[in-house]
N, C-alpha and C positions, 0 to 999 in steps of 0.2 A: 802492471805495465801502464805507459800513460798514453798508449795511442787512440785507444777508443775517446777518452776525455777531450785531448785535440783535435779529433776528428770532429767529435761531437759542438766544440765550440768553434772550430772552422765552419761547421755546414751552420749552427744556428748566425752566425755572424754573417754567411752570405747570404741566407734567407731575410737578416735586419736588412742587407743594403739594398736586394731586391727590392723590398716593401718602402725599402726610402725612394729608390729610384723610382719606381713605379709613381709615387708621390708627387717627387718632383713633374714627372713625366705630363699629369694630368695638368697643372700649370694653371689650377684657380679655374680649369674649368666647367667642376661637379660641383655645386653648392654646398655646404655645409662646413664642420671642421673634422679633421682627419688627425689622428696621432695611435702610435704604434706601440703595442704591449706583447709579450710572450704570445699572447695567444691570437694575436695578428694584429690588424687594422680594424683602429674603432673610429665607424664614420656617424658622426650626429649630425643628424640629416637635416635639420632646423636650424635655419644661422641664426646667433643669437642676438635677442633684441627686445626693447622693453625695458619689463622690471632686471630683466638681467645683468644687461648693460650700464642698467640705472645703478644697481646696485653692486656693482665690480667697480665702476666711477666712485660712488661714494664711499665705500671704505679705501679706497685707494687714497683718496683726497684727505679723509681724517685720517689715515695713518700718517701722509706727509705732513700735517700738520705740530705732530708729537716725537716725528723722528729728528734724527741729525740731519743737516744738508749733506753728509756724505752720503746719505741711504735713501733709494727711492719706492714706492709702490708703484710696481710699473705694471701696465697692463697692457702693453703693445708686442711686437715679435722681438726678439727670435723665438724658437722653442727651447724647450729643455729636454736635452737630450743626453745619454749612455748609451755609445755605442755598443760595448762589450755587456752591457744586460740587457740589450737590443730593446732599448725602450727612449721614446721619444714624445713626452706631453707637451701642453701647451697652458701653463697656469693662469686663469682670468686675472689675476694679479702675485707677482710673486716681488719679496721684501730683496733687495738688493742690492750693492755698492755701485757708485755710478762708474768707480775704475773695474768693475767685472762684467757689466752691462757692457764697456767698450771693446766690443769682442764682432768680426766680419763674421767669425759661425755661429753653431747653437750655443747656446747658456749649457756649462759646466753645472749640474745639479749643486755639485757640492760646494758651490758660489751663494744659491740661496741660503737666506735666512730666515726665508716662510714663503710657504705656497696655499692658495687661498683661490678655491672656487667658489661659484655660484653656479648649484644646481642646476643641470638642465631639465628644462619641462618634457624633453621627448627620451632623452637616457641618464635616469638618475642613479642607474647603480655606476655608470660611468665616473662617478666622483664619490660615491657612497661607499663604494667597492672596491674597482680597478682603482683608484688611486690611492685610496686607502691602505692599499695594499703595495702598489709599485713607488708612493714617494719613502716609507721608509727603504725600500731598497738598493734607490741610487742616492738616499743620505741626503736628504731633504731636513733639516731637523723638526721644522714643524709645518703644520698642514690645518685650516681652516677652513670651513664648509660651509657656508650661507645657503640656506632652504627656499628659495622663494614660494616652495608648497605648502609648507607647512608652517613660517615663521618660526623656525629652529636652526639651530646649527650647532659644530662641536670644531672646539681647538683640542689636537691631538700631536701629542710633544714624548719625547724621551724612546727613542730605540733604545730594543734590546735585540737578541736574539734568540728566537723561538727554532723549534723543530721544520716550520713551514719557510724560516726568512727570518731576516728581518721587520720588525713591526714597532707600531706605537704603543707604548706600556699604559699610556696615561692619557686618558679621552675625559673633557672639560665639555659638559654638553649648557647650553643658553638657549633662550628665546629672546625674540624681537622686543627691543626694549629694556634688555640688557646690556651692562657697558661687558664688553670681551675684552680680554687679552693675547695679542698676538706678540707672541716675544717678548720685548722689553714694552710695549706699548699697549694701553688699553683704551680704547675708542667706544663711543657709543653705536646702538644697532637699533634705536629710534627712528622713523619714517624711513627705514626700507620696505621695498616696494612687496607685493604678494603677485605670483600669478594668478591670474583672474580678472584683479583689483581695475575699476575704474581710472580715467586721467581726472588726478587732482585738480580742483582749481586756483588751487593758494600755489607757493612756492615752498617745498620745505626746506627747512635747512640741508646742505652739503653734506 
């Protein structure tokens, strides 16, 4: 019988709009950034800034530099959001067509064509992890991780289907100083920032 199944995606679907609502509810204002996974509401408690910021700016900037003008690295709102796998991120830059960015709601996952963080200093399984795990799920095709701890990071491309989910079959792991490939596009990872690191005094390149 399918009643338990629909029961079951009924209550988890009002338990997503609760946690969306609630969300909304607070209105900018608790600090930090907020977004919603299976296993509730992940708040990183540190708004981001620095090397972080520096370096979600700068691969954003050399990716538009290599793509089409139809395709942008955007790093502003909306979110990206699944309603029915009750998950709702927010990518530090995700690769996207400027006619599917022209949308009054959340970003349609299945719109991206990369999603692309920059580790936070205060929740790193936050993107090592939880998303690791949630963008193959709402069909994300690929997913890129910039370290600002370590100067490492990994482009991870090609779902399959596993016994846990959906997952990435295929993990490309680089270091700072490395040119990456993100999709059709490969950019340099030269004078990104480290947390810790000093304010330069020179200018480095974008």
């Amino acid at each position: 019988m399918t009643i338990a199944p629909d029961n079951a995606q009924q209550g988890a679907t009002h338990q997503y709009r609760a946690m969306r609502d609630f969300l909304e509810s607070m209105d900018d204002t608790i600090p930090g950034k907020f977004e919603i996974t299976k296993e509730g509401i992940v708040h990183d408690m540190m708004s981001p800034g620095g090397p972080h910021e520096v370096t979600a700016a700068r691969i954003s900037r050399r990716l538009e530099k290599v793509m089409p003008d139809e395709l942008l690295a955007h790093n502003g709102t909306p979110d990206v959001e699944d309603e029915p796998e009750g998950i709702m991120r927010h990518p530090d830059v995700m690769v996207i067509a400027w006619t599917d960015l022209d949308t009054e709601a959340s970003i349609d996952p299945h719109t991206l064509i990369a999603a692309i963080e920059v580790v936070s200093r205060s929740n790193p399984d936050n993107d090592w992890v939880g998303k690791m795990r949630d963008y193959p799920l709402i069909g994300i095709p690929t997913y890129a991780v910039f370290d600002p701890r370590t100067g490492t990071g990994a482009v991870l491309t090609d779902i399959h289907s596993t016994p846990d989910g959906p997952r990435y079959a295929t993990r490309k792991d680089f270091v700072y100083g490395e040119d990456v490939t993100i999709g059709d596009w490969t950019i340099t990872t030269d004078n990104l920032p480290r947390y810790g690191e000093g304010r330069g005094t020179g200018q480095p390149k974008p």
